[in-house]
Backbone as CSV, one residue per row, in Angstrom:
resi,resn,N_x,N_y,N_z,CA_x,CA_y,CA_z,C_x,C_y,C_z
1,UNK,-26.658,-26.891,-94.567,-27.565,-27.840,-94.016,-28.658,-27.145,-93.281
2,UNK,-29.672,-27.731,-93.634,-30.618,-27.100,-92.458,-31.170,-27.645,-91.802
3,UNK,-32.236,-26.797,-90.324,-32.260,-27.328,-89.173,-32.942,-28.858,-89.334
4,UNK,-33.590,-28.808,-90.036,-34.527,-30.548,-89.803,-33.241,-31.495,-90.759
5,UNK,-32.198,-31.202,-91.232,-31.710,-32.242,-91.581,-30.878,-32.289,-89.638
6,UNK,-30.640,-31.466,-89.639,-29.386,-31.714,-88.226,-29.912,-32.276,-87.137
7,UNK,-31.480,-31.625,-86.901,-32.388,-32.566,-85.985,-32.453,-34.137,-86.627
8,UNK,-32.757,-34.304,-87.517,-32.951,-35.735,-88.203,-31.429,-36.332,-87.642
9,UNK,-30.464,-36.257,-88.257,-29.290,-36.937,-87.896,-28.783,-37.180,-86.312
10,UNK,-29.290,-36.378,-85.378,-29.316,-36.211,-84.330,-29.713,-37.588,-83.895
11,UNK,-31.253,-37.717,-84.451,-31.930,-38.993,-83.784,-31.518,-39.891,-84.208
12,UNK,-31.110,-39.712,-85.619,-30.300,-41.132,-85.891,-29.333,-41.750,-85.318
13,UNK,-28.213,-40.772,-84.562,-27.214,-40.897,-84.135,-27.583,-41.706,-82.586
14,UNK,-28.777,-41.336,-81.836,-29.275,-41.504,-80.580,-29.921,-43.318,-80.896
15,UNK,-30.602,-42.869,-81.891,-30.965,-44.397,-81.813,-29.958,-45.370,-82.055
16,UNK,-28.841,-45.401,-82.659,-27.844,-46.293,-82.944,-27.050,-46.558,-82.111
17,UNK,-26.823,-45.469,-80.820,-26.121,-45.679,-79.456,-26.817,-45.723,-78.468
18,UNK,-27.452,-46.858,-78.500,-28.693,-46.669,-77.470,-28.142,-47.317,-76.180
19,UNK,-27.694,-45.818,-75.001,-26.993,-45.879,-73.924,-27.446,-46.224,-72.639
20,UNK,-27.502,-47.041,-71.934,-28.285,-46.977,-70.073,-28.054,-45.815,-69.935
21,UNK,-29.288,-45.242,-69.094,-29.001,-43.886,-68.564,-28.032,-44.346,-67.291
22,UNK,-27.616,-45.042,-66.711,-27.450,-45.416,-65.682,-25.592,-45.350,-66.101
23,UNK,-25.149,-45.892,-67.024,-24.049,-45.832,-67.382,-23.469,-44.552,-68.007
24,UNK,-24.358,-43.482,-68.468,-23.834,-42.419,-68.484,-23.012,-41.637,-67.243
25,UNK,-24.072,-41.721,-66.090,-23.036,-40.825,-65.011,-21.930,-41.793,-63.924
26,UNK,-21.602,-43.232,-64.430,-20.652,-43.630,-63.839,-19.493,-44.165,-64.586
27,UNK,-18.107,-43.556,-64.304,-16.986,-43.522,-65.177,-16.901,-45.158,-65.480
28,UNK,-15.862,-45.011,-66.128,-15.062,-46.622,-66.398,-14.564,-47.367,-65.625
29,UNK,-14.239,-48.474,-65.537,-14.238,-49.273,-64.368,-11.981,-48.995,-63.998
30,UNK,-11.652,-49.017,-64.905,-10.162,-48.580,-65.114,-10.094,-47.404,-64.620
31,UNK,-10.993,-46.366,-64.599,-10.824,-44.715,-64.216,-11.194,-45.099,-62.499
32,UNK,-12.024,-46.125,-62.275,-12.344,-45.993,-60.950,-11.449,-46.690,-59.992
33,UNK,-10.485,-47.657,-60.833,-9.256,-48.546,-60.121,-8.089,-47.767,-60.213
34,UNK,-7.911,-46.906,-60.764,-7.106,-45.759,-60.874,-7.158,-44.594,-59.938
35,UNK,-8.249,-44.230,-59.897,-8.545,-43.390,-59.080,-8.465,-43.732,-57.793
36,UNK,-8.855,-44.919,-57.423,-8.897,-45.667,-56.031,-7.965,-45.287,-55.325
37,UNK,-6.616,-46.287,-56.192,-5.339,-46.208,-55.980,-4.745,-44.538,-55.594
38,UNK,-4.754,-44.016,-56.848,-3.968,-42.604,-56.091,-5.209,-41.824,-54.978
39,UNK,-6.307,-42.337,-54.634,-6.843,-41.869,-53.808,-5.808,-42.161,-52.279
40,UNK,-5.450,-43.767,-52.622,-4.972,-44.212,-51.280,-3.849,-43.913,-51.045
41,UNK,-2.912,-43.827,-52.199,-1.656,-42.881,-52.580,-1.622,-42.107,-51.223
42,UNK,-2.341,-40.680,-51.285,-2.284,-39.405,-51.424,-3.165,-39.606,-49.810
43,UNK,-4.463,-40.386,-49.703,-5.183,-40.465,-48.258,-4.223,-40.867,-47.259
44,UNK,-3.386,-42.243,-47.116,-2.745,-42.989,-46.001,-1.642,-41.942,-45.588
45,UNK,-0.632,-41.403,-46.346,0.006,-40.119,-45.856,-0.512,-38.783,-45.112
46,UNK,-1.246,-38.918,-45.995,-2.499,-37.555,-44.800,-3.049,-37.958,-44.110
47,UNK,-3.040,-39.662,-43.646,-3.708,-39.746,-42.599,-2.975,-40.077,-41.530
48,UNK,-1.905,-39.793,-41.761,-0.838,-41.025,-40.926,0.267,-39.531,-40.363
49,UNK,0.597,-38.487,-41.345,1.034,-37.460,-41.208,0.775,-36.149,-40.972
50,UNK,0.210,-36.260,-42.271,-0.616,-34.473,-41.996,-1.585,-34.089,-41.400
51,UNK,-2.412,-35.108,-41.024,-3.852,-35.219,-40.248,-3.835,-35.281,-38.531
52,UNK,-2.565,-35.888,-38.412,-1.970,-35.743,-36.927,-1.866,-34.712,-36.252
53,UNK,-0.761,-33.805,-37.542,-0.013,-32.396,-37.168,-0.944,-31.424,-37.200
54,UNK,-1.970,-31.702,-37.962,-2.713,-30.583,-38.166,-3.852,-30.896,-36.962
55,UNK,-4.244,-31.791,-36.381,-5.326,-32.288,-35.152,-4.597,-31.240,-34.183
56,UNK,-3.144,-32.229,-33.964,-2.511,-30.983,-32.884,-2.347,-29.327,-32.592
57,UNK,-2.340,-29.200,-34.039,-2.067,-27.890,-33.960,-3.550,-27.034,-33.625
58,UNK,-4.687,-27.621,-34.195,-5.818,-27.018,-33.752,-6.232,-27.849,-31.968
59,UNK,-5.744,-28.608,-31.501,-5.816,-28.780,-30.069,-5.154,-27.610,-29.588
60,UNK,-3.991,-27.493,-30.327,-3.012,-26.366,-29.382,-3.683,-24.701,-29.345
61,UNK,-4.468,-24.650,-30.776,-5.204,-23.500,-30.770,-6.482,-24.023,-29.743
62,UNK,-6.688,-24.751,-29.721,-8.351,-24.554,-28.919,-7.877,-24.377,-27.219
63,UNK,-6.721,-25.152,-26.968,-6.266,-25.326,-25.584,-5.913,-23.320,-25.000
64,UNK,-5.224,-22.420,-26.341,-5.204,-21.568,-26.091,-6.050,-20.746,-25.937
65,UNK,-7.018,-20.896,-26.612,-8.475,-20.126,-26.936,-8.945,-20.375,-25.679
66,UNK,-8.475,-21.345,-24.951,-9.561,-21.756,-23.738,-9.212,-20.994,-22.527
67,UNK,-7.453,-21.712,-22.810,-6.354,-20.638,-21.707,-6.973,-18.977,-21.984
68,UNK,-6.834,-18.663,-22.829,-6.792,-16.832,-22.776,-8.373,-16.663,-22.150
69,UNK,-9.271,-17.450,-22.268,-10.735,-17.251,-22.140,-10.764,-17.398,-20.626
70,UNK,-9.759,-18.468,-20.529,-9.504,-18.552,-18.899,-8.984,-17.417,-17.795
71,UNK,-8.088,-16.696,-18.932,-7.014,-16.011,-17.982,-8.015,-14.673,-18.380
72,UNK,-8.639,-14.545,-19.329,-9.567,-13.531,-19.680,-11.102,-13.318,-17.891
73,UNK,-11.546,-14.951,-17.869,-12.089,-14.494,-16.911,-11.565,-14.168,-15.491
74,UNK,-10.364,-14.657,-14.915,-9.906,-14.821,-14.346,-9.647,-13.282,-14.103
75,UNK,-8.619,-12.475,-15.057,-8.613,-11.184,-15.469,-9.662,-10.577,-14.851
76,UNK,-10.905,-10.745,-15.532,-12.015,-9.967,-15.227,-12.646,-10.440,-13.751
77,UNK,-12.379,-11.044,-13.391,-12.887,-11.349,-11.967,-11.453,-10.207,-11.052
78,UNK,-10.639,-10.641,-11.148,-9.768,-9.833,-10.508,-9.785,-8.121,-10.690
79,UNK,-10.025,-7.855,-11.892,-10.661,-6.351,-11.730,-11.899,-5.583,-11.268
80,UNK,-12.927,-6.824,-11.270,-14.065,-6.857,-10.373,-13.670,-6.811,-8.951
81,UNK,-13.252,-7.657,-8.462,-12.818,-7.813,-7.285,-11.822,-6.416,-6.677
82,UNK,-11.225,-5.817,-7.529,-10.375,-4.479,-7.546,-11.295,-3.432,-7.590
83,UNK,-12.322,-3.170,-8.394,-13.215,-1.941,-8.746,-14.440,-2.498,-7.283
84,UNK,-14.539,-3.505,-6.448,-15.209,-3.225,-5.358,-14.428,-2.976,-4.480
85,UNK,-13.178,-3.179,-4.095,-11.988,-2.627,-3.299,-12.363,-1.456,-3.525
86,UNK,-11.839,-0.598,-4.539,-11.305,0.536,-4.856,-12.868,1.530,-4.304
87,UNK,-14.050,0.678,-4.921,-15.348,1.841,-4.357,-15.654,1.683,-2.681
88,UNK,-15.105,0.738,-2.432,-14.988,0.396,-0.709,-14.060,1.366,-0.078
89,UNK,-13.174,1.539,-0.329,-11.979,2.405,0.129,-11.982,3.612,-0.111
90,UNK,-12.938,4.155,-1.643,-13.276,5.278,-1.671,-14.241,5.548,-0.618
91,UNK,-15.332,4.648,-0.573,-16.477,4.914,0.391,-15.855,5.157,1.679
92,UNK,-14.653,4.386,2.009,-14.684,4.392,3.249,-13.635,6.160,3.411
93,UNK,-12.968,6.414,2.553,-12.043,7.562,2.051,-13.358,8.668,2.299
94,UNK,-14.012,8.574,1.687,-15.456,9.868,1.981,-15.797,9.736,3.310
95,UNK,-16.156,8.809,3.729,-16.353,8.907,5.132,-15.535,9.455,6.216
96,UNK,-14.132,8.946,5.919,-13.384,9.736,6.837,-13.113,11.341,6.414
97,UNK,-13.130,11.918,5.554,-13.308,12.637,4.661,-14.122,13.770,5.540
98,UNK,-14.848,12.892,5.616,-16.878,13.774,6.131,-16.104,14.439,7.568
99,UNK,-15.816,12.680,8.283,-15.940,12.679,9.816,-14.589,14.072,10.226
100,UNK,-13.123,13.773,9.454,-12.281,14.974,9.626,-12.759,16.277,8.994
101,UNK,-13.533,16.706,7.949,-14.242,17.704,8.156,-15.000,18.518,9.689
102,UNK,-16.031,17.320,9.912,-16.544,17.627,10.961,-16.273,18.042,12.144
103,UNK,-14.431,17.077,12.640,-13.677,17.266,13.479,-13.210,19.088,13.482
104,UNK,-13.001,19.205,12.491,-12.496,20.564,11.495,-13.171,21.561,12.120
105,UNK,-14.325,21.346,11.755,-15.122,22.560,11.927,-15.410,22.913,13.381
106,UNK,-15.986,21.186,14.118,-15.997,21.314,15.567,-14.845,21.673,16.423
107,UNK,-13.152,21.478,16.085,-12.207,22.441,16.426,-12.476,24.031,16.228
108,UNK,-12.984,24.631,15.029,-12.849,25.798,14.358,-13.770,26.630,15.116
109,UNK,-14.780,25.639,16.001,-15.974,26.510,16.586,-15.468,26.673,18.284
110,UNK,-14.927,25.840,18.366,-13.928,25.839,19.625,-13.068,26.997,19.745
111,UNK,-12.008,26.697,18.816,-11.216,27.920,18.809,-11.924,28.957,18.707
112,UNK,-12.926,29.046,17.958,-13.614,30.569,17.708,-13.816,30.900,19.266
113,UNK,-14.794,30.143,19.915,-15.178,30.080,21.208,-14.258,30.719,22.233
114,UNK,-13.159,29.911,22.352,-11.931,30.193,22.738,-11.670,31.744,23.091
115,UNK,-11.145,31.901,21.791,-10.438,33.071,21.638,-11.504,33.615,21.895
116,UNK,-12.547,34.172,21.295,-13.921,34.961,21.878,-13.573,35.011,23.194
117,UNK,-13.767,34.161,24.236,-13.677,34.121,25.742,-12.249,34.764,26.099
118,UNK,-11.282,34.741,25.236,-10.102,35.320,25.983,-9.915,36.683,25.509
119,UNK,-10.770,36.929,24.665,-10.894,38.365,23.886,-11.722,39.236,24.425
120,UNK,-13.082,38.528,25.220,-14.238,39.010,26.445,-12.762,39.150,27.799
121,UNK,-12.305,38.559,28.393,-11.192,38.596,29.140,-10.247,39.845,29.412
122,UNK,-10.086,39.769,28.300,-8.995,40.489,27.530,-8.988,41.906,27.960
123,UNK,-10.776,41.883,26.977,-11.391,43.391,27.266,-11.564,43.757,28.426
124,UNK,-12.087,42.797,29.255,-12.731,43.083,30.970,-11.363,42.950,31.533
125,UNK,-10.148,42.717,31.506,-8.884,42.978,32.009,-8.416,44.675,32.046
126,UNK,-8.099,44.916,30.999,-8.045,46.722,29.874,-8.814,47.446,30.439
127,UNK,-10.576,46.884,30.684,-11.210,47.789,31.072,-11.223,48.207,32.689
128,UNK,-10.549,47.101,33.279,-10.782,47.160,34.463,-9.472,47.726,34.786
129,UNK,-8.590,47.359,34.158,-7.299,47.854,34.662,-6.767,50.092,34.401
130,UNK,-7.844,50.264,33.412,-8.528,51.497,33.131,-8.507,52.084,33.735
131,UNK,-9.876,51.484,34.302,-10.849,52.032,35.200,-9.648,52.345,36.598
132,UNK,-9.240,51.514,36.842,-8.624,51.872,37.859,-7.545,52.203,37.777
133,UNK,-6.606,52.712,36.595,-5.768,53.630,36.761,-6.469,55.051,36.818
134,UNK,-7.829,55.455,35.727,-8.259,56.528,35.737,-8.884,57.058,37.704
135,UNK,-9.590,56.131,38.225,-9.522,56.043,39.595,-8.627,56.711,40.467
136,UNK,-7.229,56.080,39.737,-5.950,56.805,40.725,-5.466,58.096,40.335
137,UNK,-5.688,57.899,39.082,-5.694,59.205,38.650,-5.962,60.529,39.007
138,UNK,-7.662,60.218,38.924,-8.470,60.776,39.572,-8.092,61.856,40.996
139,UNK,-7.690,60.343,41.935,-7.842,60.720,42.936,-6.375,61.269,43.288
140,UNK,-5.233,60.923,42.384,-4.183,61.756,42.868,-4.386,62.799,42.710
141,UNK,-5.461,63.328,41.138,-5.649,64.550,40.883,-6.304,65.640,41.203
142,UNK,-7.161,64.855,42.410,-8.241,65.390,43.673,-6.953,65.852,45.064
143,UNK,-5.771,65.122,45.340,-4.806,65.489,46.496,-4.326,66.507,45.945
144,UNK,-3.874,66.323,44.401,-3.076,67.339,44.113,-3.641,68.551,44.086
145,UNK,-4.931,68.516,43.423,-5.674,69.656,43.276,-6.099,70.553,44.649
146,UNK,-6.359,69.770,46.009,-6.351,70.144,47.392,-5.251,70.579,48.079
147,UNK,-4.021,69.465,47.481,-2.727,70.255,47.902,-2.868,71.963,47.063
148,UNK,-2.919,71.950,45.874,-2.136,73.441,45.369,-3.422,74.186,46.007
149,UNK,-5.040,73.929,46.034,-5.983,74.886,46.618,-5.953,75.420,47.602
150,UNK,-5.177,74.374,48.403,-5.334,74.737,49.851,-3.870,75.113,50.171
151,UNK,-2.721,75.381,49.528,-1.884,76.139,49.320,-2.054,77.765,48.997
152,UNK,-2.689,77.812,48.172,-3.397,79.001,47.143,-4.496,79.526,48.518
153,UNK,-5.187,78.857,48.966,-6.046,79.456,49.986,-5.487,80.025,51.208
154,UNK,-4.422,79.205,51.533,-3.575,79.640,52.591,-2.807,80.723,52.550
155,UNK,-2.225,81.121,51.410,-2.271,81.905,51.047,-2.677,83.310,51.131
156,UNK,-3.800,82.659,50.270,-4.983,84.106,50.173,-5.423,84.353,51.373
157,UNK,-5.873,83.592,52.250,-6.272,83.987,53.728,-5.206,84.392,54.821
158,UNK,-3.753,84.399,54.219,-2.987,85.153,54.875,-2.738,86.628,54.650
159,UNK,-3.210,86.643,53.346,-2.759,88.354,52.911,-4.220,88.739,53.063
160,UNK,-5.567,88.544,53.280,-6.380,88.613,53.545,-6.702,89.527,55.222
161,UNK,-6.554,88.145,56.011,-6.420,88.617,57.324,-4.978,89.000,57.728
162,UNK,-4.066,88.954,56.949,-3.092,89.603,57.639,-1.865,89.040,58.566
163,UNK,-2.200,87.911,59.028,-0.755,86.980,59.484,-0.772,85.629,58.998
164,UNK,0.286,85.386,59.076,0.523,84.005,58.802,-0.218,82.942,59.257
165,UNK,-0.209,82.250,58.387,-1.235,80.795,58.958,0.019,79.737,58.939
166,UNK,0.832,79.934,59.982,2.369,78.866,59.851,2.070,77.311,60.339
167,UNK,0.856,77.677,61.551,0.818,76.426,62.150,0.077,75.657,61.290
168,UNK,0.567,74.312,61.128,0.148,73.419,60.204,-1.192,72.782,60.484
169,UNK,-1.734,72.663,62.238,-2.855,72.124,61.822,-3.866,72.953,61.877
170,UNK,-3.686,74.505,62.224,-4.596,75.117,61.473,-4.316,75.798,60.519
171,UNK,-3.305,75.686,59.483,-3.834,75.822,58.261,-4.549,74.298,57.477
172,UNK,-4.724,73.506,57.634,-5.115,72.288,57.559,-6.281,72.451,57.767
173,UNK,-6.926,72.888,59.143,-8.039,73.089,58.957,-8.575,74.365,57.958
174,UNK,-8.172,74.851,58.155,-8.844,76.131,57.146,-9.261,75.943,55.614
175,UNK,-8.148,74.818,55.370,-7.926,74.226,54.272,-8.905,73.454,53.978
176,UNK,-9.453,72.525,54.366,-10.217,71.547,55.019,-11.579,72.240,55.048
177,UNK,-11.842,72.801,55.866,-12.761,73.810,55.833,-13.444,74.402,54.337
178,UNK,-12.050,75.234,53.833,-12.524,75.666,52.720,-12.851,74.912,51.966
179,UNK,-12.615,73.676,51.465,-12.713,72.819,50.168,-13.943,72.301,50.510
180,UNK,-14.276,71.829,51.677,-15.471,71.225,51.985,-16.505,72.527,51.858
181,UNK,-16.531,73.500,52.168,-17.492,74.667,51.672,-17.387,74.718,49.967
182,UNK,-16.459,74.901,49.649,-16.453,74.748,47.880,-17.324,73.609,46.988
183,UNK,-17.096,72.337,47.846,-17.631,71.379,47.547,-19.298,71.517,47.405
184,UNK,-19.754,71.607,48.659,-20.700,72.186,49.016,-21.505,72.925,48.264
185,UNK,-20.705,74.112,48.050,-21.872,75.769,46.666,-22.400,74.394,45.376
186,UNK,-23.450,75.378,45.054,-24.080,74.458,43.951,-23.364,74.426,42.490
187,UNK,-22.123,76.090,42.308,-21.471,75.537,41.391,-20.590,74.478,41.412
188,UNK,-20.168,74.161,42.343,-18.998,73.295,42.861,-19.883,71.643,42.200
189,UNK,-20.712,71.596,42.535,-21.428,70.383,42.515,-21.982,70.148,41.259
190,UNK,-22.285,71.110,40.389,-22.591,71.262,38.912,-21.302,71.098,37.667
191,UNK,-20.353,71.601,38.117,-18.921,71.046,37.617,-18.767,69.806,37.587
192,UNK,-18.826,69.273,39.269,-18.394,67.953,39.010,-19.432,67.079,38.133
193,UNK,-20.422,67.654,38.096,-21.511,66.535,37.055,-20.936,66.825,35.399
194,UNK,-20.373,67.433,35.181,-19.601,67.696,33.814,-18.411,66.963,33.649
């Protein structure tokens, strides 16, 4: 067959069923009383049952969604409220921090102080207590040295002149005598500057 016979029969076929457009896109009146029915079938149970359970169950999700959003801010307010604690207490933690430092150091300059002053003390105690043993020293070592000289002189000025010098206060003086002349010569006086 070819195409202009199949087009031809085509129109023939169109003109002999000449359809409302209007009745093409709406079913049969039996398909639509049919349909009705198991529409209502299948709707009044889901509306009466499954439409309930399932409302609830998304209340119960939204009620939670709301709760956790709740306990979420709630949450976050309370760790807010914690992280300004915590920088408060640090702040206030540095501060004392600072101030016992400071205490620290102003002890440390004290004690330094301190001990410095008992260490100046210390020294001027040692030195003084020195000084004046070398003092006694000294000066025992000035009797002693007058005792054995003026022993030694007495002595010598007995085998010298020839008698005894027994009496004590004139060998005392002689003694006396002599050391103060010794003292006296300019070597005597040049020693002691050494």
């Amino acid at each position: 067959m070819s195409a202009a016979a199949i087009a031809a029969a085509v129109v023939t076929a169109a003109e002999e069923t000449e359809v409302d457009g209007v009745r093409l896109l709406l079913p049969a009146g039996y398909d639509l009383l049919w349909s009705t029915v198991v529409l209502l079938i299948i709707a009044i149970p889901f509306y009466k049952f499954a439409l309930p359970k399932l409302q609830a169950v998304l209340d119960d999700r939204a009620q939670r969604i709301e709760g956790g959003l709740a306990k979420a801010e709630a949450v976050q307010a309370e760790a807010a409220a914690l992280r300004e604690e915590y920088e408060r207490e640090l702040a206030e933690a540095r501060a004392e921090a600072a101030r016992v430092r400071e205490e620290a150091r102003a002890e440390g300059a004290q004690i330094v102080a301190e001990q410095r002053a008992r260490a100046q003390e210390e020294a001027a105690r040692i030195l003084e207590t020195t000084q004046r043993q070398i003092d006694a020293e000294r000066q025992q070592a000035a009797v002693q040295l007058r005792s054995d000289v003026g022993a030694l002189a007495t002595e010598l000025a007995s085998k010298i002149v020839g008698e005894a010098l027994e009496d004590e206060v004139r060998r005392s003086r002689v003694v006396d005598r002599f050391l103060d002349e010794l003292a006296a010569s300019p070597v005597a006086t040049s020693g002691q500057g050494t």
